[in-house]
C-alpha positions as CSV (number, residue, x, y, z in Angstrom):
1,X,-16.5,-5.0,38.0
2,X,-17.6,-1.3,36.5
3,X,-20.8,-1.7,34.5
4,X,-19.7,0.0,31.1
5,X,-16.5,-1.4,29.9
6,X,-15.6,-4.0,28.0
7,X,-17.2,-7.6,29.0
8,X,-15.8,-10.8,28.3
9,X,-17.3,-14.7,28.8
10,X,-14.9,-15.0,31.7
11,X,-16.6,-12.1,33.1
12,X,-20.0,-13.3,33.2
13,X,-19.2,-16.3,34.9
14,X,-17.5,-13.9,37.6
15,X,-20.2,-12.2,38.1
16,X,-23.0,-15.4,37.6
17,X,-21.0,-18.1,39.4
18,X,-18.5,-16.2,41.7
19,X,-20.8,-13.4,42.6
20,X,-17.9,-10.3,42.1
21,X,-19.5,-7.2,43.1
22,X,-20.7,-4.6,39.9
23,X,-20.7,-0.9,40.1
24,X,-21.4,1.5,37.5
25,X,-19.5,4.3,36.8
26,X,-20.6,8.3,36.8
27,X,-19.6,8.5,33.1
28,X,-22.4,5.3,32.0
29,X,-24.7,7.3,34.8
30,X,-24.1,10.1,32.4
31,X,-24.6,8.2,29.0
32,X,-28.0,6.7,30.8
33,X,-29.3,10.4,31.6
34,X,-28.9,11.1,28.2
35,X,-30.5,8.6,26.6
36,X,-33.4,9.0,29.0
37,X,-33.7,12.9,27.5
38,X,-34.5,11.6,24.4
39,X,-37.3,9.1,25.7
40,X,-38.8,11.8,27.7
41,X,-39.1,14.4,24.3
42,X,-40.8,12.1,22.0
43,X,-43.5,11.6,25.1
44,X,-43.5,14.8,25.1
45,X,-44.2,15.0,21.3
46,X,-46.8,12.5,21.0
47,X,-44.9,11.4,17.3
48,X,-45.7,7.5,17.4
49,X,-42.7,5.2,18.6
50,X,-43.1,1.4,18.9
51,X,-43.2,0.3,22.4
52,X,-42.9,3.9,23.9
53,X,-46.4,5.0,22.8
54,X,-47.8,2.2,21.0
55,X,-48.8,-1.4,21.4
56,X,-46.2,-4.1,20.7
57,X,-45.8,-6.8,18.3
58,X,-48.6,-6.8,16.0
59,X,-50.5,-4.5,18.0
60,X,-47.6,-2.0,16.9
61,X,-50.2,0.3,15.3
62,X,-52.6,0.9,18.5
63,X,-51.6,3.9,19.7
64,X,-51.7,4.1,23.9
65,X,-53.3,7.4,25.7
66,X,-50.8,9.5,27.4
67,X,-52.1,8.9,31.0
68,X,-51.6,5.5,30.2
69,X,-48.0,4.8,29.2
70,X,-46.9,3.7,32.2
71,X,-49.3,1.2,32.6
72,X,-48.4,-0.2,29.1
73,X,-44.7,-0.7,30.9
74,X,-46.2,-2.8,34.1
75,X,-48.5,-4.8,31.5
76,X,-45.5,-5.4,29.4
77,X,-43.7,-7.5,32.1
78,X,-46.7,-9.4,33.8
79,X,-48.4,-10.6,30.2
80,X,-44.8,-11.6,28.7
81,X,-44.3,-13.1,32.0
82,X,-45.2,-16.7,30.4
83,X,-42.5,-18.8,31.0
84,X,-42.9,-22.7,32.2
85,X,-40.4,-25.9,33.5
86,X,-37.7,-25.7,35.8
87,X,-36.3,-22.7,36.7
88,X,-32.8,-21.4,35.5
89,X,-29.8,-22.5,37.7
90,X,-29.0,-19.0,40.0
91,X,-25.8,-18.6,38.4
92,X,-27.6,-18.3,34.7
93,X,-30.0,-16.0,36.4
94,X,-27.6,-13.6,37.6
95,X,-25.3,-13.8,34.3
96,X,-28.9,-13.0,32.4
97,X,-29.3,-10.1,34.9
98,X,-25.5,-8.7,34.8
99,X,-25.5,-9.0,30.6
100,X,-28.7,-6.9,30.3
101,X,-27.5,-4.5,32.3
102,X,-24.3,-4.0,30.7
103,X,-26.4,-3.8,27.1
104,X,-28.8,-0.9,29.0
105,X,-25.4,0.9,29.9
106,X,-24.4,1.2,26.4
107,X,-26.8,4.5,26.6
108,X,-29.0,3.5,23.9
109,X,-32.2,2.3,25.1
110,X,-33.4,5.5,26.8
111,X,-33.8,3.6,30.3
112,X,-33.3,6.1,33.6
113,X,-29.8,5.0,35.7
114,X,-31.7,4.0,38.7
115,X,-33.4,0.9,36.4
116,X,-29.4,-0.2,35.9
117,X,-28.4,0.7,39.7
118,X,-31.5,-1.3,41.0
119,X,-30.3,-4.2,38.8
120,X,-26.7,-4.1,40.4
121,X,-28.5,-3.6,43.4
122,X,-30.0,-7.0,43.1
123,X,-27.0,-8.6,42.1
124,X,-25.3,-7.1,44.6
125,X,-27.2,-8.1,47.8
126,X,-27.8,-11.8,46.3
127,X,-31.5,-11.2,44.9
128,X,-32.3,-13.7,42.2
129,X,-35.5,-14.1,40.2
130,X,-37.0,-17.4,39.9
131,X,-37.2,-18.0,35.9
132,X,-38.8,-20.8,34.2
133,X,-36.4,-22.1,31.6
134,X,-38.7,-22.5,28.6
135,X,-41.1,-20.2,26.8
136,X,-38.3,-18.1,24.6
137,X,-38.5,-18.3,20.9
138,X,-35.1,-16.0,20.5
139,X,-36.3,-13.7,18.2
140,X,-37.8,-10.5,19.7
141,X,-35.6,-11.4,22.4
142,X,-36.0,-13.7,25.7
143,X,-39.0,-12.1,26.0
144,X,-40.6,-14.7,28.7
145,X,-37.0,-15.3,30.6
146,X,-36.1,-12.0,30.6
147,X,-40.1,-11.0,31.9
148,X,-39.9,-13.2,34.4
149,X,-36.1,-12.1,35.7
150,X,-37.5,-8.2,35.6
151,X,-40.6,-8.2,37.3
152,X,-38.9,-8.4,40.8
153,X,-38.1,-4.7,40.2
154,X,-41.4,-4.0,40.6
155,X,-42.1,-5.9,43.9
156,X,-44.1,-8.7,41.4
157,X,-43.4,-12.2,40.7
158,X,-40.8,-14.5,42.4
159,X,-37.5,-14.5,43.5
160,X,-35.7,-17.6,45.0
161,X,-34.8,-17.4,48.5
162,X,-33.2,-20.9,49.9
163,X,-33.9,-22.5,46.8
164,X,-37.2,-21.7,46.6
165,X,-40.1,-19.4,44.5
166,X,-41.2,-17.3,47.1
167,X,-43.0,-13.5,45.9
168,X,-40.6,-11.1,45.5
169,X,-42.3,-8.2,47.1
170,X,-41.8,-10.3,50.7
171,X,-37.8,-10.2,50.1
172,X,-37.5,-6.9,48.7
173,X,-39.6,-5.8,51.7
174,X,-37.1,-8.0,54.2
175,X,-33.9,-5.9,52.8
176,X,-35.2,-2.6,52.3
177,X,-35.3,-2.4,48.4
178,X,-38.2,-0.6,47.0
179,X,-40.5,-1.7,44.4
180,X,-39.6,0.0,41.2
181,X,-42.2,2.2,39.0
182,X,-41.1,1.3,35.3
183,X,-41.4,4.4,32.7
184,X,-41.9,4.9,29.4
185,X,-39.8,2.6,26.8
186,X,-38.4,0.9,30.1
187,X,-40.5,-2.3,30.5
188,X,-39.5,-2.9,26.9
189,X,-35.5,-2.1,27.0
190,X,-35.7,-5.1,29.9
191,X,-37.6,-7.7,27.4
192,X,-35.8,-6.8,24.2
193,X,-32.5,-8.5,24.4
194,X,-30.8,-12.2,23.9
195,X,-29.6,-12.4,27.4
196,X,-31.0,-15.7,28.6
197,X,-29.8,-17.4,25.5
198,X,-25.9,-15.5,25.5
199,X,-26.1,-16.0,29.7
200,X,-26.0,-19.6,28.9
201,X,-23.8,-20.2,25.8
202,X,-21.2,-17.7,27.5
203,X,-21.2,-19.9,30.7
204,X,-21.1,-23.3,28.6
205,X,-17.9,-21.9,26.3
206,X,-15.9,-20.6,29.4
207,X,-16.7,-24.4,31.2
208,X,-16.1,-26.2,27.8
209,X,-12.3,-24.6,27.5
210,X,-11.7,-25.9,30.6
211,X,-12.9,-29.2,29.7
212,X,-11.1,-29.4,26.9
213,X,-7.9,-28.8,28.6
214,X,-9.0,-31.4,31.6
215,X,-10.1,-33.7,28.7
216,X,-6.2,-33.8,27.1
217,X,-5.1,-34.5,30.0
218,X,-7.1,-37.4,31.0
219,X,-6.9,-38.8,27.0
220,X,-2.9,-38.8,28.2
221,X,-3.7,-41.1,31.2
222,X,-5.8,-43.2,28.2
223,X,-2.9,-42.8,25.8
224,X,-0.2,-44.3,28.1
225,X,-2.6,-47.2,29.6
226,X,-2.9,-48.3,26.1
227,X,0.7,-47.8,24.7
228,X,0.1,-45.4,22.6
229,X,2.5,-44.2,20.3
230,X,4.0,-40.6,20.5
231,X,5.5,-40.1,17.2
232,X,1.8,-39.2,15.8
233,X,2.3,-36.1,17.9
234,X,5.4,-35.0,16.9
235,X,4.8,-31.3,16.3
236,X,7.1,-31.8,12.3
237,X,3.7,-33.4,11.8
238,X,1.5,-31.0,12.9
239,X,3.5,-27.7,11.3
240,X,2.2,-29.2,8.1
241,X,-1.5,-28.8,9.0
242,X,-1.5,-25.3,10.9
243,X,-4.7,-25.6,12.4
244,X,-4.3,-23.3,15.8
245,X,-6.2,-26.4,18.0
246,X,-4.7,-29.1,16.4
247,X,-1.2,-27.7,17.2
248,X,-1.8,-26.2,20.6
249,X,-3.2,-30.0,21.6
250,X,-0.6,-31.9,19.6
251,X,2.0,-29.4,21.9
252,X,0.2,-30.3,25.1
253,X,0.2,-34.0,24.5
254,X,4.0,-34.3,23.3
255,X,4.5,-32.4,26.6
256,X,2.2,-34.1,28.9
257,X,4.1,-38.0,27.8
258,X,7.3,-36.9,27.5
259,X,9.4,-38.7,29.9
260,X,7.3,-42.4,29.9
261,X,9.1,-45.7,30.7
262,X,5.8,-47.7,29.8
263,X,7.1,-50.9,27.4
264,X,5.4,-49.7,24.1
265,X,5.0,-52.5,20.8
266,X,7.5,-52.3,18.9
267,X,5.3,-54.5,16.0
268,X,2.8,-52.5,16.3
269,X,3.1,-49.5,13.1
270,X,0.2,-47.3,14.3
271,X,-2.5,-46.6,16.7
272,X,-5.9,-46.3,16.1
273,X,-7.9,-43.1,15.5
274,X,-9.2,-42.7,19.2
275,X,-5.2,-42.7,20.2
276,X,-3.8,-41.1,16.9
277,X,-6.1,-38.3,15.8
278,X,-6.9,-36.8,19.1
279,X,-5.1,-33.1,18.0
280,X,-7.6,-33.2,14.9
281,X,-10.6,-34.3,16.6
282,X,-9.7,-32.4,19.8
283,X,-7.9,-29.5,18.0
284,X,-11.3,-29.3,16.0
285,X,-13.5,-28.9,19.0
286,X,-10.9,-26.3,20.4
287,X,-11.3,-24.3,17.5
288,X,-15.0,-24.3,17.4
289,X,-15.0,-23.5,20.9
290,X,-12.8,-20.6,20.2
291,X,-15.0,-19.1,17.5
292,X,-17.9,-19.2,19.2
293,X,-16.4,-17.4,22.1
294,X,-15.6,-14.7,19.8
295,X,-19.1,-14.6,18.4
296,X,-20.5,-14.5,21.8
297,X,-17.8,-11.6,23.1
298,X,-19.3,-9.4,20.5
299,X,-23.0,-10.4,21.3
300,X,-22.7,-9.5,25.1
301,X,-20.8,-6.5,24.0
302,X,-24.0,-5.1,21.7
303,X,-27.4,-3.1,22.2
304,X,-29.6,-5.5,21.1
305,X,-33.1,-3.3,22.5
306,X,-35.6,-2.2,20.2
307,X,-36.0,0.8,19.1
308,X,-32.9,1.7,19.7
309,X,-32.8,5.7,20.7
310,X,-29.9,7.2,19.4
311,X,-28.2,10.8,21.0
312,X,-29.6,12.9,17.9
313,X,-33.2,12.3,18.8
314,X,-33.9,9.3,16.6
315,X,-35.7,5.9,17.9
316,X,-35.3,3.6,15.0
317,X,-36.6,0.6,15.2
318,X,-34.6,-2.6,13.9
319,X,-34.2,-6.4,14.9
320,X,-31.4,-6.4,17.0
321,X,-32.7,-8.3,19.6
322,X,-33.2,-11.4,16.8
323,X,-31.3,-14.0,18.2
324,X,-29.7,-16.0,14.9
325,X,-26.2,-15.3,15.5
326,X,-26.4,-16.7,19.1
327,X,-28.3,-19.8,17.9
328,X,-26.4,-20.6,15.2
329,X,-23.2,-20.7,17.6
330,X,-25.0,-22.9,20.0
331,X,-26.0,-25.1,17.5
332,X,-22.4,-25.3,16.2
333,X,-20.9,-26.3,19.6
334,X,-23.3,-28.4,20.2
335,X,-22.2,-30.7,17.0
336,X,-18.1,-30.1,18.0
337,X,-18.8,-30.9,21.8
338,X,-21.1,-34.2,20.9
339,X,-18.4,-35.6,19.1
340,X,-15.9,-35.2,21.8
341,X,-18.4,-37.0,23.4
342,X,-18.2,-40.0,20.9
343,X,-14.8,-40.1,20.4
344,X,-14.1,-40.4,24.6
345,X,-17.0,-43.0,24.2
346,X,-15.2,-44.8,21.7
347,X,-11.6,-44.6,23.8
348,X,-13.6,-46.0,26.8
349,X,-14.5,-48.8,25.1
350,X,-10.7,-49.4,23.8
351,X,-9.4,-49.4,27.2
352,X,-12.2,-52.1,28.9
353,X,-12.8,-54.5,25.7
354,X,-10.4,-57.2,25.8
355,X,-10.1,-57.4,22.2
356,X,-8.8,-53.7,22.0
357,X,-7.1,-53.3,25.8
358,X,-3.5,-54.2,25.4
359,X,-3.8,-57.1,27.7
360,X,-5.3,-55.3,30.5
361,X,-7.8,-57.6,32.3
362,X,-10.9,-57.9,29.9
363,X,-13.5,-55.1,31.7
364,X,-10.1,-54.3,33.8
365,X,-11.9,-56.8,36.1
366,X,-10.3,-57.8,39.6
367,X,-9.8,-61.5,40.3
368,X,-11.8,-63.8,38.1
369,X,-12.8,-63.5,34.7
370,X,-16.6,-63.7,34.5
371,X,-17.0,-64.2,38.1
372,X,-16.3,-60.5,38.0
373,X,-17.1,-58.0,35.5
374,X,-15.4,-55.1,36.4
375,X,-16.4,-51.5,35.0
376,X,-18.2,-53.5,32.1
377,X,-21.2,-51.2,32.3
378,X,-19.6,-47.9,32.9
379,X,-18.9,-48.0,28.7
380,X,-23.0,-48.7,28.8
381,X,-23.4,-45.2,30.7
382,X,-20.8,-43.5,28.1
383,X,-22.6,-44.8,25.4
384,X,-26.0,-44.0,26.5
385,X,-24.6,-40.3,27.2
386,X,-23.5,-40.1,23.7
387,X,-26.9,-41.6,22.5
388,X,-28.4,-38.5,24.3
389,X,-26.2,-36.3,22.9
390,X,-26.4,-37.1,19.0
391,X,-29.9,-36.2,19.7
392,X,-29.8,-33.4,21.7
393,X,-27.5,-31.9,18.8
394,X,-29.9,-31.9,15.9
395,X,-30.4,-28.2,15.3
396,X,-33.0,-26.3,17.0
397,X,-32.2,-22.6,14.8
398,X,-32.7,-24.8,11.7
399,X,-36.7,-24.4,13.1
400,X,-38.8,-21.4,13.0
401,X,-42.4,-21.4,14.0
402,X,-44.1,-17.6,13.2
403,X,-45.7,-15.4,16.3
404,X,-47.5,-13.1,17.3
405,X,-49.9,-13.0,14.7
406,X,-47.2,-13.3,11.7
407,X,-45.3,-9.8,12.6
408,X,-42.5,-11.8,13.8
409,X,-42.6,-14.1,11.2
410,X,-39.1,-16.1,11.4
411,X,-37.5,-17.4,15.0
412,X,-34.1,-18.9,16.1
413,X,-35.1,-20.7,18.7
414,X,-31.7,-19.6,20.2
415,X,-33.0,-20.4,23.6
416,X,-33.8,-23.9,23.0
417,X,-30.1,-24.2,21.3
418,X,-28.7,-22.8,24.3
419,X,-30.9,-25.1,26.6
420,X,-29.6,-28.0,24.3
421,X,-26.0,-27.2,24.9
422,X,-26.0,-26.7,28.2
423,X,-27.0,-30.5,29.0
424,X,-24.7,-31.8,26.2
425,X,-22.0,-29.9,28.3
426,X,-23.5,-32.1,31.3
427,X,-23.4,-35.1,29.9
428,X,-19.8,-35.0,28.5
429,X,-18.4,-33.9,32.1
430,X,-20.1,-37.6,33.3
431,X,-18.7,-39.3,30.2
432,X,-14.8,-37.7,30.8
433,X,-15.3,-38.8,34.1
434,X,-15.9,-42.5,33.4
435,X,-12.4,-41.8,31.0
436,X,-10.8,-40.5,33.8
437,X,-12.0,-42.7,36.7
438,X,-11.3,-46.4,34.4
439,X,-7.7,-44.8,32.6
440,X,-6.6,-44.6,36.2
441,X,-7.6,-47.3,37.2
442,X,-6.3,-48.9,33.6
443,X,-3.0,-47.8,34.4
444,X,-2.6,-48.4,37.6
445,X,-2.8,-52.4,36.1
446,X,-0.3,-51.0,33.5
447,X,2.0,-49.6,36.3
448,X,1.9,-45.9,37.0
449,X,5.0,-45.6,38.5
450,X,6.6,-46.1,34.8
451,X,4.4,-43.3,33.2
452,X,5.5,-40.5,32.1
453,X,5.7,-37.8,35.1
454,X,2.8,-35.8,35.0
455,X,0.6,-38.5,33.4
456,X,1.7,-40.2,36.7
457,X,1.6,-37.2,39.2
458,X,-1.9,-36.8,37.6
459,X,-3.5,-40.2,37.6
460,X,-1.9,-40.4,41.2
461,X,-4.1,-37.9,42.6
462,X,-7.7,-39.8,41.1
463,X,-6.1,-43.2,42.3
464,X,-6.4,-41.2,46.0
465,X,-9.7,-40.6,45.4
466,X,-10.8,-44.6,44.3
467,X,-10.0,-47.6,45.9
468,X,-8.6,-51.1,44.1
469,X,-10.8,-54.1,45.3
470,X,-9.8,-57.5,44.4
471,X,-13.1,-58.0,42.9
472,X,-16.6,-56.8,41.6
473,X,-17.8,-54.0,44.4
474,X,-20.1,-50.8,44.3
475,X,-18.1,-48.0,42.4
476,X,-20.7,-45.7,42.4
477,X,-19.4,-43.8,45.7
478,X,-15.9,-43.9,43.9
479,X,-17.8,-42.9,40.2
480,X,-19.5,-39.5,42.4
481,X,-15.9,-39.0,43.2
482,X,-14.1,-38.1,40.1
483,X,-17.2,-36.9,38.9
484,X,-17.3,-33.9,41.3
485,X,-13.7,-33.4,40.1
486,X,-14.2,-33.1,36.9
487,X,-17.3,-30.9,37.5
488,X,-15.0,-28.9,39.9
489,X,-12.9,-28.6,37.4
490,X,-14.7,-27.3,34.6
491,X,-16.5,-24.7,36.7
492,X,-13.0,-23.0,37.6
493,X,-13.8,-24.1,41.8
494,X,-10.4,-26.4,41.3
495,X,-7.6,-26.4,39.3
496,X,-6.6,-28.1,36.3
497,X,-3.6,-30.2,36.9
């Protein structure tokens, strides 16, 4: 992939999770010399720049000695190195990494080319920084994420080598990649910038489209356990409520059950909402997932340093790097994929509670009643899950807490919202797979062989991963299972059915 173009969410995960190799182009080489001309003349004036010649934040107005700018650089990364928690899966890492480079390449933050080809060069031989996931406010950037993923460069602070911190100067020694003197402006350019926050949002929208198409087809599995009725998805009804995700699910459904020779109620007028509304709900979540894709495609695709030096000679200094539109996104998501969440939650319950079940064994229990209890506490999992999530999806950009010394007076706490969404994401892969792992199971009871053929082929393929006791027994084993197919799923390492 050429460093320069065009980037998409898709193409971060390629990068983060699939590790395809990045180059950059002799034209961005060009656009990067360039910039750097512009850098090197206001040094060479001594006219005051923020964060080329001056102190940062609210030590803006200290000007910094000549002899010392460099030094200003180095200090930048190791004091703004201040991160804490667990560290940042690799694959984050690495999309943080790719992102900022393709920012830097835009030619506007008067960084040399070797600072973007050592960059590729790391993610190129497999060199990842070890970066402690909290400590970013989102507003002059990731400032402690992106400090800690940066300092490598310079032969300082860790890298993770076997799954382990170890100091990076030892690996960079091992493979013959020299520590990096930072320049003028450059220890700043690799701070300023929202690409911890947009590295995890752009890997949690690419895994939640997935998901949503995994999660239609497992509500299909649901939907012909439970007799559902297929006139609600008749696509006459849908025309008249043009919502682009309610249609495209309503389409996938009506497609997905044609074909069924499950005996349906004829008494029965109407399903309930968990059966009936699923293109709304679903279609909803689509749609949300949708937008925020195309608010993070144009994030990933802007300079967001600070100043910002521009070809003419100017360095203006703006708030690009404030990270609102990415936290407000996150936030968003987070709402639409919690109540995915609840509404699987909800189905679960349907399918095991013999009040709601169809006349399925009560807690699709094998043998006797009560003596057995079936998957009873798999809905107590689901609903814990959810629990989790309704929390986890309270806002965090509705907070703002001032720092440094009021100059950056209002926050978006777009790292915590990314941080957020990333383990609702988690938590709704473990509740599909409960959906998946008792619908098969469900309809397997119902008679699989009489659903509709790709419901069947489908549900088929989880009934080879699980076995059918004739009474209570340890699903767990079976639970990891489907789990790590769903999982598998999402992250694009098996395909969706």
């Amino acid at each position: 992939m050429e460093i320069g173009t065009h980037v998409s969410v898709e193409d971060v995960v390629s990068v983060g999770r699939f590790k395809e190799r990045v180059e950059i182009s002799e034209e961005t080489r060009k656009k990067l010399e360039e910039s750097r001309k512009v850098v090197d003349r206001i040094v060479n004036s001594g006219e005051a720049v923020y964060g080329i010649n001056t102190g940062l934040g609210a030590l803006a107005n200290v000007r910094i000695s000549h002899e010392k700018l460099k030094d200003l650089q180095r200090n930048l990364l190791l004091s703004h190195a201040a991160g804490y928690g667990k560290p940042l899966d690799e694959e984050i890492v690495r999309g943080m990494m790719f992102l900022r480079a393709v920012s830097l390449s835009k030619g506007f933050s008067g960084v040399r080319p070797v600072v973007v080809e050592r960059i590729i060069d790391f993610l190129n031989r497999g060199v990842v920084p070890y970066v402690p996931s909290h400590g970013s406010v989102g507003a002059s950037g990731d400032l402690a994420p992106l400090a800690h993923t940066f300092l490598p460069l310079m032969g300082m602070g860790y890298v993770l080598k076997d799954g382990k911190a170890v100091p990076s100067g030892e690996v960079l020694k091992e493979i013959g990649i020299p520590p990096l003197e930072l320049r003028e402006k450059e220890g700043l350019a690799l701070v300023n910038g929202t690409q911890a926050m947009s590295s995890l949002v752009s890997f949690v929208i690419r895994d939640s489209i997935r998901l949503i198409k995994l999660a239609t087809l497992v509500f299909s599995i649901s939907f012909e356990a439970l007799r559902g009725r297929r006139d609600a998805f008749d696509p006459r009804v849908h025309s008249l409520r043009p919502h682009p995700g309610q249609m495209e699910i309503a389409k996938a459904v009506w497609e997905l059950t044609k074909g069924s020779e499950i005996e349906r109620d004829e008494n029965k007028v109407q399903d309930a909402y968990t059966l009936r509304t699923v293109p709304q709900v679903y279609g909803a979540v689509l749609d949300t997932i949708n937008y925020a894709k195309e608010i993070m495609e144009r994030e990933i695709n802007s300079v967001t340093d600070n100043p910002i030096v521009f070809p003419e000679g100017d360095a203006i200094s703006g708030g690009n790097f404030h990270g609102e539109p990415v936290a407000l996104v996150a936030d968003f998501l987070a709402i639409a994929l919690t109540d995915l969440g609840n509404m699987i939650e909800r189905r679960i319950d349907r399918i095991l509670n013999p009040k709601t079940n169809e006349g399925l064994p009560a807690f699709l229990s094998f043998g006797e009643e009560g003596l057995n209890s079936g998957y009873m506490l798999y809905q107590y999992t689901a609903a814990s899950l959810c629990n989790e999530n309704k929390v986890l999806s309270s806002p965090a950009s509705s907070d703002t807490i001032p720092t440094s010394a009021y100059q950056e007076d209002h926050v978006s706490m777009g790292m915590n919202s990314a941080l957020k969404l990333k383990k609702i994401l988690e938590n709704l892969e473990t509740i599909l797979a409960i959906e998946l792992m008792i619908s098969s199971v469900a309809l397997k009871m119902r008679g699989v062989e009489r659903s509709a053929p790709k419901v069947r082929d489908f549900a088929s393929k989880i009934l080879d991963l699980i076995k059918i006791p004739d009474r209570d027994d340890f699903f767990w084993e079976d639970f990891q299972k489907v789990l790590s197919f769903v999982k598998n799923t999402v992250e694009g390492k098996e395909k969706i059915a």
